[in-house]
C-alpha positions as a Markdown table, in Angstrom:
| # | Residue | x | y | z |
|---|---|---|---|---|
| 1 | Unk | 49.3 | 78.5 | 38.6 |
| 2 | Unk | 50.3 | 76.7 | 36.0 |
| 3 | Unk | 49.9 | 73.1 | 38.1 |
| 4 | Unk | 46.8 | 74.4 | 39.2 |
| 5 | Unk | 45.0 | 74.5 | 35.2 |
| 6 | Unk | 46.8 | 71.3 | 34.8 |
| 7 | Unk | 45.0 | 69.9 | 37.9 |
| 8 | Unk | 41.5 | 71.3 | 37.0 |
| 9 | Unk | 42.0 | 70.1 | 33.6 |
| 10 | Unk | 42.6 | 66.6 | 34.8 |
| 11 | Unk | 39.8 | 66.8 | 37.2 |
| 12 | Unk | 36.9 | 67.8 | 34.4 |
| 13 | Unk | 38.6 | 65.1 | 31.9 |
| 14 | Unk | 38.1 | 62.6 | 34.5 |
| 15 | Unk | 34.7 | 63.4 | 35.3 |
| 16 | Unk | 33.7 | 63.4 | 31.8 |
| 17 | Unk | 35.3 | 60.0 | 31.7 |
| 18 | Unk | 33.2 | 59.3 | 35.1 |
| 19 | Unk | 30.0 | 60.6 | 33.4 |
| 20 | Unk | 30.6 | 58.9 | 29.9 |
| 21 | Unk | 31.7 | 55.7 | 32.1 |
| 22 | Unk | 28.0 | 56.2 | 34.3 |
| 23 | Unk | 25.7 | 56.8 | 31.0 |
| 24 | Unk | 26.9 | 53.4 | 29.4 |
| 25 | Unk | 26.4 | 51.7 | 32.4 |
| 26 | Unk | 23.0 | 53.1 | 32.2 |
| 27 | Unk | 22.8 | 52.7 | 28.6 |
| 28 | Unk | 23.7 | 49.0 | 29.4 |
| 29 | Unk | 21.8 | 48.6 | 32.0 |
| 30 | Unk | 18.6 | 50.0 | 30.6 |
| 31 | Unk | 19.7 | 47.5 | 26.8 |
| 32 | Unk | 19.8 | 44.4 | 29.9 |
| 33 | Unk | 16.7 | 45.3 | 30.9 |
| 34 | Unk | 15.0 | 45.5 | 27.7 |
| 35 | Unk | 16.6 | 42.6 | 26.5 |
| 36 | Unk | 15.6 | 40.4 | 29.1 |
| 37 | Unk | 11.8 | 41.9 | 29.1 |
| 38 | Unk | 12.0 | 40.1 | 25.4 |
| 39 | Unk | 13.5 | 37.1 | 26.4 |
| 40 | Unk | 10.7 | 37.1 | 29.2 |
| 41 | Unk | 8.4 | 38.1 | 26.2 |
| 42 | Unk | 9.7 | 34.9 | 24.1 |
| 43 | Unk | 9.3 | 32.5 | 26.7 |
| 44 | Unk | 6.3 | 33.4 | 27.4 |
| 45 | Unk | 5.6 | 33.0 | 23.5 |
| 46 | Unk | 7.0 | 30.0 | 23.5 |
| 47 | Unk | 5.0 | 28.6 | 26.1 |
| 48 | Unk | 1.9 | 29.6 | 24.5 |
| 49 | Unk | 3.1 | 27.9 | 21.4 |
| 50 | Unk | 3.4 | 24.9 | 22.5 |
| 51 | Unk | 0.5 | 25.1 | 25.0 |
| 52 | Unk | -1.2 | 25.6 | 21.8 |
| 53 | Unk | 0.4 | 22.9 | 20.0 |
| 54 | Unk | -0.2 | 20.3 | 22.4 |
| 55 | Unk | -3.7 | 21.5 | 22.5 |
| 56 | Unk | -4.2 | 21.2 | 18.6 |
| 57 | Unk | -2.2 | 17.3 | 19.0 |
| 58 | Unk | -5.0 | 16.3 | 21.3 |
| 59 | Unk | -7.6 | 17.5 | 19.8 |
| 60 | Unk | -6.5 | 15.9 | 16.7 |
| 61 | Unk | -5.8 | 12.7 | 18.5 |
| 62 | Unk | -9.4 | 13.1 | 20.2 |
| 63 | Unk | -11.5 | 14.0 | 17.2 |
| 64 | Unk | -9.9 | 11.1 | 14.9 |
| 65 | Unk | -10.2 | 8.6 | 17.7 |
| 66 | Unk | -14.4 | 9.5 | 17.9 |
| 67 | Unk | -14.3 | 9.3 | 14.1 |
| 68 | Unk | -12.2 | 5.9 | 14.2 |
| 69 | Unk | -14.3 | 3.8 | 16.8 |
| 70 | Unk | -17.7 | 4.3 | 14.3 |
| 71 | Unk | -16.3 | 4.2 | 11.4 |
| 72 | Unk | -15.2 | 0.5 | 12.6 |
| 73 | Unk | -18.3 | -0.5 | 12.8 |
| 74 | Unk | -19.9 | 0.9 | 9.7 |
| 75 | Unk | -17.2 | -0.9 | 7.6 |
| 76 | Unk | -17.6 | -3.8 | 9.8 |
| 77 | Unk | -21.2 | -4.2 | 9.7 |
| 78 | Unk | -21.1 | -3.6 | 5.5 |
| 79 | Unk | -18.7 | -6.9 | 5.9 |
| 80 | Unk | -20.9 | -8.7 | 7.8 |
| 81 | Unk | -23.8 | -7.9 | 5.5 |
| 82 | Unk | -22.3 | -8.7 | 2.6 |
| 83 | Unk | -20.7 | -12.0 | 3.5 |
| 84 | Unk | -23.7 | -13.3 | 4.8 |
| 85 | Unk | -26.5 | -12.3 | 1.8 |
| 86 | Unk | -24.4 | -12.7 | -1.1 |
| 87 | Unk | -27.2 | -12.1 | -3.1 |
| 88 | Unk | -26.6 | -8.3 | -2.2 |
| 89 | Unk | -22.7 | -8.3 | -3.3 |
| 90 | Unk | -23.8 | -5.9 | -6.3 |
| 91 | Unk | -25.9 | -3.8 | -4.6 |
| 92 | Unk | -25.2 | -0.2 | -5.1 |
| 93 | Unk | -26.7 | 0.8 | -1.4 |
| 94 | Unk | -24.0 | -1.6 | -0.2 |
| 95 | Unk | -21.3 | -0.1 | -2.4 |
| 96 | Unk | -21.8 | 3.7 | -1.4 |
| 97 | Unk | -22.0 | 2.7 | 1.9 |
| 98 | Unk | -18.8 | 1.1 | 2.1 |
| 99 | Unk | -17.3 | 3.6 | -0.5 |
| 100 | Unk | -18.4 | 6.7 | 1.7 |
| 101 | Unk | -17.2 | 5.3 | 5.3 |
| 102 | Unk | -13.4 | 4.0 | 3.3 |
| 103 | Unk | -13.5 | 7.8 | 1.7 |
| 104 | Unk | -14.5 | 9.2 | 5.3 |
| 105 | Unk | -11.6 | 7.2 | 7.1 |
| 106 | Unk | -8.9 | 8.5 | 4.0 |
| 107 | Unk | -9.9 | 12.2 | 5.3 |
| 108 | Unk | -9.6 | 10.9 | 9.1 |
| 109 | Unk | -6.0 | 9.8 | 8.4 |
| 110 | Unk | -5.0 | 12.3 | 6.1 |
| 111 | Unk | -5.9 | 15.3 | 9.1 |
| 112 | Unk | -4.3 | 12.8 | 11.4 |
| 113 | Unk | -1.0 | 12.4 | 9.0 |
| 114 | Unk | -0.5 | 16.2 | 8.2 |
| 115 | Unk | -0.6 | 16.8 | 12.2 |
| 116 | Unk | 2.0 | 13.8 | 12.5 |
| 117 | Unk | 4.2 | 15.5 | 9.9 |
| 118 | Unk | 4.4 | 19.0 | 11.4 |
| 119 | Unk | 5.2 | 18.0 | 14.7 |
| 120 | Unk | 8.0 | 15.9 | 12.8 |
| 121 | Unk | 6.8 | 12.3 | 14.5 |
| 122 | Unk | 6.6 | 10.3 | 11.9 |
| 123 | Unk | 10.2 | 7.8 | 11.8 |
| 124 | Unk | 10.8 | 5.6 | 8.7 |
| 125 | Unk | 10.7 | 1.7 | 9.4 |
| 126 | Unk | 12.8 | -0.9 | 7.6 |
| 127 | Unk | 10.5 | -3.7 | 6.6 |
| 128 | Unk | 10.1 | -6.3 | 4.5 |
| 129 | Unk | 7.8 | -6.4 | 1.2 |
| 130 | Unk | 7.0 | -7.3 | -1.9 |
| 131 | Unk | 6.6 | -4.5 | -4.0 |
| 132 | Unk | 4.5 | -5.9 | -6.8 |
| 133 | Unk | 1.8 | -6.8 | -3.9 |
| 134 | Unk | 2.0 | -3.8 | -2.1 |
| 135 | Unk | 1.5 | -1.5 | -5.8 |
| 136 | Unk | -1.4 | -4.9 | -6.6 |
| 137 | Unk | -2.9 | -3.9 | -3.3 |
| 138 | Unk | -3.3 | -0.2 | -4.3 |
| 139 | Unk | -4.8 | -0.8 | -7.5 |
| 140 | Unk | -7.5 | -3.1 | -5.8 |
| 141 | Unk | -7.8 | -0.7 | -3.7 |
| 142 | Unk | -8.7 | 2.5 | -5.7 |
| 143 | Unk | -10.5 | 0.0 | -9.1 |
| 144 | Unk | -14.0 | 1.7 | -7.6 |
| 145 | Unk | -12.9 | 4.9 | -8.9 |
| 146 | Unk | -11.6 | 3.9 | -11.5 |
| 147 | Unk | -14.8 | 1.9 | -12.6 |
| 148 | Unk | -16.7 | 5.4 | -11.4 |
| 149 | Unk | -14.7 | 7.5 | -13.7 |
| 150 | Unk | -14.6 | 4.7 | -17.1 |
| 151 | Unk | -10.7 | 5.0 | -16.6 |
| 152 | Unk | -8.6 | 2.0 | -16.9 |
| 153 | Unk | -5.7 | 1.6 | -14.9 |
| 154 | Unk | -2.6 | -0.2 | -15.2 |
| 155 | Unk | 0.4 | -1.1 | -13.6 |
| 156 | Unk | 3.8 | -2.0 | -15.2 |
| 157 | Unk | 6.7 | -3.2 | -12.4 |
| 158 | Unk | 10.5 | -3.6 | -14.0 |
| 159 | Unk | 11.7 | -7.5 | -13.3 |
| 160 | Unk | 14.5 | -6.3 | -12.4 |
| 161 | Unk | 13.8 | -4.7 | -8.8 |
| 162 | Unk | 14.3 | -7.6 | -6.8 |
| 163 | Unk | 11.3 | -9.9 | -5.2 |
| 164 | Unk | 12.2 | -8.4 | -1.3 |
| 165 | Unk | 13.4 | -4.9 | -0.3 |
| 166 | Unk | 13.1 | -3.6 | 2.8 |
| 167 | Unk | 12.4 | -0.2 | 3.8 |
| 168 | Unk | 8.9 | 1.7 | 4.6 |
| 169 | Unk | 6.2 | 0.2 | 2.9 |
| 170 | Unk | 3.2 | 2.1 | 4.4 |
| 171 | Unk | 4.9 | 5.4 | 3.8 |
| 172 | Unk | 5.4 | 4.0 | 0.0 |
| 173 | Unk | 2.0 | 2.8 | -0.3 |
| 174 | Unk | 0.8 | 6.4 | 1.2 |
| 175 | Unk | 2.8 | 8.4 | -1.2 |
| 176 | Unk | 1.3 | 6.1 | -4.3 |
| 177 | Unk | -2.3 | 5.7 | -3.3 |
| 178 | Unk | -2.6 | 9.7 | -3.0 |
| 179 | Unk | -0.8 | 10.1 | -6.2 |
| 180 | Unk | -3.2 | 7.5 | -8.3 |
| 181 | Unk | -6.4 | 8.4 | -5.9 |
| 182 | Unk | -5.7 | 12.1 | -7.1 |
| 183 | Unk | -5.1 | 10.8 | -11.0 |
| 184 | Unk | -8.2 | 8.9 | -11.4 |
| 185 | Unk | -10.3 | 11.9 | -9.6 |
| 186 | Unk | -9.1 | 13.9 | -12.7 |
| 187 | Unk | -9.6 | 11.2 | -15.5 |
| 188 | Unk | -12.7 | 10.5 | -16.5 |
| 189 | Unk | -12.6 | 8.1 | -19.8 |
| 190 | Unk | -9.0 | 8.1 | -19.7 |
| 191 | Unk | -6.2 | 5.9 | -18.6 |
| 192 | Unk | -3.8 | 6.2 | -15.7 |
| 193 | Unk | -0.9 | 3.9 | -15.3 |
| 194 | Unk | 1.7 | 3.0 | -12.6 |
| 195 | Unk | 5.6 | 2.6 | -13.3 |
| 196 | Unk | 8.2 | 0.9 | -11.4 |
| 197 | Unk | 11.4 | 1.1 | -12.8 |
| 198 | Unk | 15.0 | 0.3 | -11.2 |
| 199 | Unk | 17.2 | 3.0 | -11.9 |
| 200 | Unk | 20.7 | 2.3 | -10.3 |
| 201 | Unk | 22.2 | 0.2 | -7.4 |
| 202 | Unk | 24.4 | 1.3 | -4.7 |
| 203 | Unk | 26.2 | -1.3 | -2.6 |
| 204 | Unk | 22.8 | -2.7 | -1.2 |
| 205 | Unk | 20.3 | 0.0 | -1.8 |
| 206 | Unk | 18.5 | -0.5 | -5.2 |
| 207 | Unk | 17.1 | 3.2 | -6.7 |
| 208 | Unk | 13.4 | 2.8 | -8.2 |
| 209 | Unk | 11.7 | 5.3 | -10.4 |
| 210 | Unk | 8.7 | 5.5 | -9.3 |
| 211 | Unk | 5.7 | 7.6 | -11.9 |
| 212 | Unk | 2.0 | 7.7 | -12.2 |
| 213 | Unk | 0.7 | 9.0 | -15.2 |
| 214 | Unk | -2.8 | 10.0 | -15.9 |
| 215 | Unk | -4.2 | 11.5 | -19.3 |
| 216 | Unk | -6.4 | 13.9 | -17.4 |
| 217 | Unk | -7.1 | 17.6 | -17.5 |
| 218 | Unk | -3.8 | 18.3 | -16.3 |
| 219 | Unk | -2.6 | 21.5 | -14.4 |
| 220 | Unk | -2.3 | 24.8 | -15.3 |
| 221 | Unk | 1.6 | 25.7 | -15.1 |
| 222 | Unk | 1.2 | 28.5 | -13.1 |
| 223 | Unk | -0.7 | 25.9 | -10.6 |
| 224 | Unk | 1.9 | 23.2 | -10.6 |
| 225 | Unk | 3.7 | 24.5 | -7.2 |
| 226 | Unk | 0.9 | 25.3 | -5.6 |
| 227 | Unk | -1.1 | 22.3 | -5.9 |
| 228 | Unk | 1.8 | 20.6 | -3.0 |
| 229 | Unk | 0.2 | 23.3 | 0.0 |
| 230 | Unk | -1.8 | 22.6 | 2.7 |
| 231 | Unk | -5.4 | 22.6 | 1.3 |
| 232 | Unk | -5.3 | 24.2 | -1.7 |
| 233 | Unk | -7.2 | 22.6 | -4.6 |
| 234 | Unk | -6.8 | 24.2 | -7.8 |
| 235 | Unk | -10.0 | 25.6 | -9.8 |
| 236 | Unk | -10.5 | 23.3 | -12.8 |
| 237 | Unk | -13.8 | 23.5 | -15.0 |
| 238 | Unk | -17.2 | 23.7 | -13.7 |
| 239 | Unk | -16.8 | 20.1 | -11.9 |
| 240 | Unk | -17.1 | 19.9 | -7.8 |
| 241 | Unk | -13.8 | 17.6 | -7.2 |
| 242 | Unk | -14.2 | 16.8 | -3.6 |
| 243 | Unk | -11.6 | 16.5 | -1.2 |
| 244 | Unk | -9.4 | 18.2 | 1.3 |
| 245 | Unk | -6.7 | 19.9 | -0.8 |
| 246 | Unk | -4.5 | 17.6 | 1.8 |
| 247 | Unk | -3.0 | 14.9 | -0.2 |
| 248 | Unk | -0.8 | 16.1 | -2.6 |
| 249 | Unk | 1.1 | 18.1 | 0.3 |
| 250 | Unk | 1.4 | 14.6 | 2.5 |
| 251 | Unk | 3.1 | 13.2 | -0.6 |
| 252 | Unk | 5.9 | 15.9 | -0.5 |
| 253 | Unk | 6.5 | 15.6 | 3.1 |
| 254 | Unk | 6.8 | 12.2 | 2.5 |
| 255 | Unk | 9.0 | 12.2 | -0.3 |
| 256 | Unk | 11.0 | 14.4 | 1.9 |
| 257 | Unk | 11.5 | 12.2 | 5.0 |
| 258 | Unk | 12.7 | 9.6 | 2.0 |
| 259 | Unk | 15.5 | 11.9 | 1.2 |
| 260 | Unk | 14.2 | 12.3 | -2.1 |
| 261 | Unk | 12.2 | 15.1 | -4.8 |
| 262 | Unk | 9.0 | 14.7 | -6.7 |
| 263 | Unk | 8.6 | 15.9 | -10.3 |
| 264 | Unk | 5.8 | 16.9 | -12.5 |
| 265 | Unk | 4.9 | 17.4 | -16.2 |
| 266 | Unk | 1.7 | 18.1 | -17.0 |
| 267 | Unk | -0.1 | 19.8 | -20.3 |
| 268 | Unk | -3.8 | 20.8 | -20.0 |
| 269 | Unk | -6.2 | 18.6 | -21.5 |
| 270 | Unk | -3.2 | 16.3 | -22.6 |
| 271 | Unk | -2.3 | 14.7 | -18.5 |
| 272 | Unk | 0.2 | 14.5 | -16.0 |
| 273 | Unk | 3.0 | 12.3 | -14.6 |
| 274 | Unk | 4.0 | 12.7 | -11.4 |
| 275 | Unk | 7.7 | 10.8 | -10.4 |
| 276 | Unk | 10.2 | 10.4 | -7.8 |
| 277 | Unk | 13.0 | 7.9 | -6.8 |
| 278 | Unk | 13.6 | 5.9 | -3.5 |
| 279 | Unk | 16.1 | 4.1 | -2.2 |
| 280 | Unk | 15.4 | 0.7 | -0.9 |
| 281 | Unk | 17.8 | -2.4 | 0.8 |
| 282 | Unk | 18.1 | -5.4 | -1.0 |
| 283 | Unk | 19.8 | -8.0 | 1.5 |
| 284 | Unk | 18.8 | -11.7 | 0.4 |
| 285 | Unk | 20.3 | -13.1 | 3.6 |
| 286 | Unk | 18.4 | -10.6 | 6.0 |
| 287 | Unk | 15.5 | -11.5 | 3.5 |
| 288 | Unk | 15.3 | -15.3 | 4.2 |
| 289 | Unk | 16.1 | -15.1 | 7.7 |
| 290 | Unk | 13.0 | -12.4 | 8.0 |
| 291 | Unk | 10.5 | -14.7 | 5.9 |
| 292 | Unk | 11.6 | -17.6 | 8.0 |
| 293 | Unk | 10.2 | -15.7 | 10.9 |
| 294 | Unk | 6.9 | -14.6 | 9.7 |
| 295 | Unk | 4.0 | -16.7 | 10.5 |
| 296 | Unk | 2.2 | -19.3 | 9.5 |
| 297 | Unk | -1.1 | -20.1 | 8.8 |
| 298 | Unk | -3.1 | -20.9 | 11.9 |
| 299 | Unk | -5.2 | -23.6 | 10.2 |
| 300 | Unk | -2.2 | -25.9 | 10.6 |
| 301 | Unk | -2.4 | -24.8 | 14.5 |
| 302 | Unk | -4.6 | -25.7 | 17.1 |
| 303 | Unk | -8.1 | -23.4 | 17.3 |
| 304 | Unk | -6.8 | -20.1 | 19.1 |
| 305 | Unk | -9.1 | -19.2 | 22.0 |
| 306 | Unk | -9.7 | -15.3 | 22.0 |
| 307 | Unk | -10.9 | -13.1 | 25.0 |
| 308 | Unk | -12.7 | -9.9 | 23.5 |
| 309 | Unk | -12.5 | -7.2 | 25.8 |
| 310 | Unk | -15.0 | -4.4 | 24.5 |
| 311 | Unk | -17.6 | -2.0 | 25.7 |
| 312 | Unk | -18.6 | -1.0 | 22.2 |
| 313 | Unk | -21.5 | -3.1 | 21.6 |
| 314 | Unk | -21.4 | -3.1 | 17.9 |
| 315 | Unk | -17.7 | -3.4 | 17.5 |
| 316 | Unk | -18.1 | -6.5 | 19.6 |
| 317 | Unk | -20.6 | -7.6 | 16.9 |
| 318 | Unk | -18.1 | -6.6 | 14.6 |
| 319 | Unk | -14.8 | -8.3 | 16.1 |
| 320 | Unk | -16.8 | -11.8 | 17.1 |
| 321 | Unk | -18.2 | -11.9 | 13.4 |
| 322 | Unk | -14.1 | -11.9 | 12.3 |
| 323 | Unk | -13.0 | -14.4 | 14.7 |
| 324 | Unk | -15.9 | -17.0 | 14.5 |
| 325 | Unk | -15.4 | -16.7 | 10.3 |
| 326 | Unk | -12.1 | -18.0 | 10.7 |
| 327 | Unk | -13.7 | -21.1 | 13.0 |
| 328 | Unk | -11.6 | -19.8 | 15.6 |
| 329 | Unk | -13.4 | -19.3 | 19.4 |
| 330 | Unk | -14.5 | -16.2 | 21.1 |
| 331 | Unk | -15.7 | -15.1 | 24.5 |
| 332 | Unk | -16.8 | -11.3 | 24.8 |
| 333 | Unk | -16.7 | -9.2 | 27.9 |
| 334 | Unk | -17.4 | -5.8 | 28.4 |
| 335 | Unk | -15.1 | -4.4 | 30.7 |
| 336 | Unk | -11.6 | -4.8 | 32.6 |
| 337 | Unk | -13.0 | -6.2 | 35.7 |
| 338 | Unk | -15.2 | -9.1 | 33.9 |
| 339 | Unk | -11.9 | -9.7 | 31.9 |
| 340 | Unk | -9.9 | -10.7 | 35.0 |
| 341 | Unk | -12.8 | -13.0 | 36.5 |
| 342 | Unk | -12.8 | -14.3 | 32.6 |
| 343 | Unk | -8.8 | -15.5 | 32.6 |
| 344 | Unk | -9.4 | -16.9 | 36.2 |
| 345 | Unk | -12.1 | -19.2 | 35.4 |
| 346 | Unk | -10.8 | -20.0 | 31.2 |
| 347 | Unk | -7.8 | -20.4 | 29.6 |
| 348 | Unk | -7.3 | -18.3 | 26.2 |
| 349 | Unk | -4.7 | -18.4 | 23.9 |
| 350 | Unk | -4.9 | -14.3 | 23.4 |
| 351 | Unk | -6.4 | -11.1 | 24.9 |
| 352 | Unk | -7.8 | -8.9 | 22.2 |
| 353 | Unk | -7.8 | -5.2 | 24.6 |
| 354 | Unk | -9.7 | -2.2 | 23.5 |
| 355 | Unk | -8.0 | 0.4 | 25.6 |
| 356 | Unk | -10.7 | 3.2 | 25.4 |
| 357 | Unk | -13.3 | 1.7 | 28.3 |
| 358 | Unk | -14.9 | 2.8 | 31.5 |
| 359 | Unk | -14.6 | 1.5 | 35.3 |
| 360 | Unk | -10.8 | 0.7 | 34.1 |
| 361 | Unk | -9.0 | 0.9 | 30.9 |
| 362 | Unk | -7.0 | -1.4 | 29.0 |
| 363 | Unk | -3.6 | -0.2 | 30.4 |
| 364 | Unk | -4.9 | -0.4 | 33.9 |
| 365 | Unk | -6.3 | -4.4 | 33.1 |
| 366 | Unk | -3.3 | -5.4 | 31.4 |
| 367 | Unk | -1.3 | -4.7 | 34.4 |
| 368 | Unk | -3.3 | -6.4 | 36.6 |
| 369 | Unk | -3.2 | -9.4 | 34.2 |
| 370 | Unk | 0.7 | -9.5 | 34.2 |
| 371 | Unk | 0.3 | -8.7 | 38.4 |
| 372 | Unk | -1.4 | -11.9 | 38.3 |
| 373 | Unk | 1.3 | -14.0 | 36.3 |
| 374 | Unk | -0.6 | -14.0 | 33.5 |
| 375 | Unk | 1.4 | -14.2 | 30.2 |
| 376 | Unk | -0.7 | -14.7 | 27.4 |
| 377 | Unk | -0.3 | -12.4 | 24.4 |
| 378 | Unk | -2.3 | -9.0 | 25.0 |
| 379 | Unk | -3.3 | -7.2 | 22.0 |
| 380 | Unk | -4.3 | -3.9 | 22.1 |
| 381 | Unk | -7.3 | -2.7 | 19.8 |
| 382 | Unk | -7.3 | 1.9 | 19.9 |
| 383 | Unk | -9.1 | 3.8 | 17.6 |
| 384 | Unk | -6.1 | 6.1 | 18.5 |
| 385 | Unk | -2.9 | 6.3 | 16.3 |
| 386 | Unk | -0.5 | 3.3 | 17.2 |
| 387 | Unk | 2.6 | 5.7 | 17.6 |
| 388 | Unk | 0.6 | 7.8 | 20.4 |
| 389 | Unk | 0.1 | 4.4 | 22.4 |
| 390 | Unk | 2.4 | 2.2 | 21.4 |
| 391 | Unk | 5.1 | 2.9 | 24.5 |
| 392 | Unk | 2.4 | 3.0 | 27.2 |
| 393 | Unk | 0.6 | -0.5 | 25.9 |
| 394 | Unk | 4.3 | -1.8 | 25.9 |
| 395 | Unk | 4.8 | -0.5 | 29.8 |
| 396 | Unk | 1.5 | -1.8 | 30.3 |
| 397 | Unk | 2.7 | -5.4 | 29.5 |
| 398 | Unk | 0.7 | -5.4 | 26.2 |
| 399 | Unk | 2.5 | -7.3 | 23.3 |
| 400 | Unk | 1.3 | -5.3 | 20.1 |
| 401 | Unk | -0.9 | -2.8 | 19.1 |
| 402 | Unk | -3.5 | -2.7 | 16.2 |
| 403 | Unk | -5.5 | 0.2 | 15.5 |
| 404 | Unk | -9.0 | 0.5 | 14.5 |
| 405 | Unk | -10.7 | 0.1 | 12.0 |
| 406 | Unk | -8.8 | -3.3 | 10.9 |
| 407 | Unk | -9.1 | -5.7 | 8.0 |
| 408 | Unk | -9.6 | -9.1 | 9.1 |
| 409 | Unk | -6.3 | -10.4 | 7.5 |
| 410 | Unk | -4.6 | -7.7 | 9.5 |
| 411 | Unk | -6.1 | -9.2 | 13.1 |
| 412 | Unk | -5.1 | -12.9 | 12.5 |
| 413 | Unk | -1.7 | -11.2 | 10.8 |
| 414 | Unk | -1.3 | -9.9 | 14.6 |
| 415 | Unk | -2.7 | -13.2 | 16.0 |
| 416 | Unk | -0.7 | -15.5 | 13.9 |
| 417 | Unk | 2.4 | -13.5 | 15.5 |
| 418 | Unk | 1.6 | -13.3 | 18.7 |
| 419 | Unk | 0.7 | -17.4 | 18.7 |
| 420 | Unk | 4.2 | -18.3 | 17.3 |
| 421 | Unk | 6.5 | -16.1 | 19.4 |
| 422 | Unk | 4.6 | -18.1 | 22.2 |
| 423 | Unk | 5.5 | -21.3 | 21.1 |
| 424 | Unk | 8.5 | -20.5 | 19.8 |
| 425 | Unk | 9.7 | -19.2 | 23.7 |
| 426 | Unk | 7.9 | -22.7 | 25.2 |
């Protein structure tokens, strides 16, 4: 009797272990189940996101490309006119005009730039520059405001930073030309300066201070961290600053990709000084061997010989008007197809190649040219960015890439390289 309670004890212990064991199992089962209906649920959100994200990049890239390839010719054309009736150099008309498209290519590039940095894409480059021209270049740059607004700028460089660094010189020049654009919008009658200062040296990186300092309105304190988001613009007065709100938030994200912070001080009604310290190489060796290397001018050369290949009929106003100022010879085509009968029947020192065209693009004719054993220099003219085309244009057997719209000292820049690493190889 005994053995038998023992038994039936036994029995209902293990089928309460059997029935604890069976409801995990289910409780696991049923935990699987949901867990992988949210991992489904993720991927799916995932896919959206980035179907979404890729959607917003080529819209981006789309939109600033439509904006680009007009805006290239509006600035050109203003060149054109005012190099040939120089009796209209101070004309107002002629000023706004160039003014407004310059101001309506800064809000191209800055949607363009803020799209770059969220998708992390933009890499730092290790250059070569002066930094006295680059910071010169900026001031020339941005005098217009400066004469709007009665403001005098200045700018004040430390002898000490050395004549060559190397490091990345657009990203520099981005991060000052927001700072004093955004000074000289709030300083009217006022002064806004630009300091250069070396701080410390490290082995071969040299540490400069960099600060711009306006006496504007200044910014509220409770405003000061809020004026570095995505387009926000602070209220200040009764005064309509334009402007996107996007600037001051491409400097921090530029600052950031340079390792480095940004600091303010500002009083109202007294100004503010923005200031922040990069590292740059200093290598005099690197330096002379890079200078060595960079062109020279093409006036001591024979007359380059330039294939334009553009269906844009005002840009190939535009493009012709550069070349033929620098008595340098141009033939103009408007498609891929006329380009190849062009390089059968004429020989041409470079290919200038706007990629954007119908019946064939410029990838497409580039290849054909190299199929052909073709190997003169190919440059590519986009209105897209240069980082979106840059690897295809190099598959394509394209040598560089300039993007749209140019100065004319950038083009024969491009040229002037193009023509020596030729003759340097023959």
């Amino acid at each position: 009797m005994q053995l038998l309670i023992s038994l039936s004890l036994m029995i209902i212990i293990l089928l309460l272990l059997l029935l604890t064991l069976y409801k995990n199992v289910k409780i696991r089962e049923q935990a699987n189940q949901e867990l992988q209906l949210a991992n489904e649920a993720l991927i799916e959100a995932k896919e959206k996101a980035e179907e979404a994200s890729q959607l917003k990049s080529q819209f981006v890239s789309t939109i600033t490309h439509e904006l680009r390839t007009p805006l290239y010719g509006v600035i050109g054309i203003t060149n054109i006119i005012l190099d040939e009736h120089k009796e209209l150099f101070n004309s107002p008309h002629l000023k706004s005009l160039k003014f407004s498209a310059k101001y309506l290519l800064s809000l191209v590039n800055d949607i363009l730039q803020i799209n770059k940095i969220e998708e992390k894409r933009i890499v730092l480059e290790s250059l070569i520059f002066n930094l006295t021209d680059e910071i010169t270049m900026i001031k020339n740059s941005v005098e217009y405001i400066a004469d709007k607004n009665n403001d005098v700028l200045t700018v004040e460089i430390d002898t000490a930073i050395p004549e060559f660094l190397i490091g990345d010189k657009l990203r520099l020049s981005q991060i000052i030309m927001n700072l004093v654009s955004n000074a000289l919008k709030f300083t009217k009658n006022g002064e806004v300066a630009i300091f250069a200062n070396l701080k410390n040296v490290v082995d071969k990186t040299y540490f400069i201070e960099f600060q711009v300092k306006d006496t504007g309105i200044g910014i509220a304190k409770e405003d000061q961290e809020k004026i570095f988001e995505k387009f926000v613009q602070i209220e200040r007065k009764e005064e309509d600053y334009q402007g996107t709100g996007l600037g001051l938030s491409i400097v921090l994200s530029l600052i950031k990709l340079f390792n480095s912070e940004i600091d303010i001080v500002s009083e109202e009604n007294i100004g503010t000084t923005f200031s922040f310290t990069i590292g740059f190489e200093f290598d005099e060796d690197k330096s002379k061997e890079i200078i060595n290397n960079i062109e020279v001018d093409l006036s001591s050369r024979h007359l380059c010989n330039i294939l334009v290949v553009e269906d844009n009929k005002i840009n190939q106003v535009v493009t012709k008007k550069m070349i033929e100022v620098s008595n340098m010879s141009c033939t103009i085509v408007d498609d891929g197809f006329a380009a190849l009968v062009a390089l059968e029947r004429e020989s041409f020192d470079i290919v200038l190649m706007d990629i954007n065209m119908p019946l064939i693009n410029g990838f497409d004719t580039s290849r054909k040219i190299r199929e052909k054993g073709i190997t003169i220099p190919i440059i590519a003219l986009t209105a897209f960015d240069k980082q979106e085309v840059a690897e295809q244009a190099i598959s394509a057997g394209m040598n560089d890439v300039l993007m749209k719209p140019f100065e004319s000292s950038m083009l024969f820049q491009v040229i002037q390289n193009q023509v020596n690493k030729r003759e340097t190889v023959d």
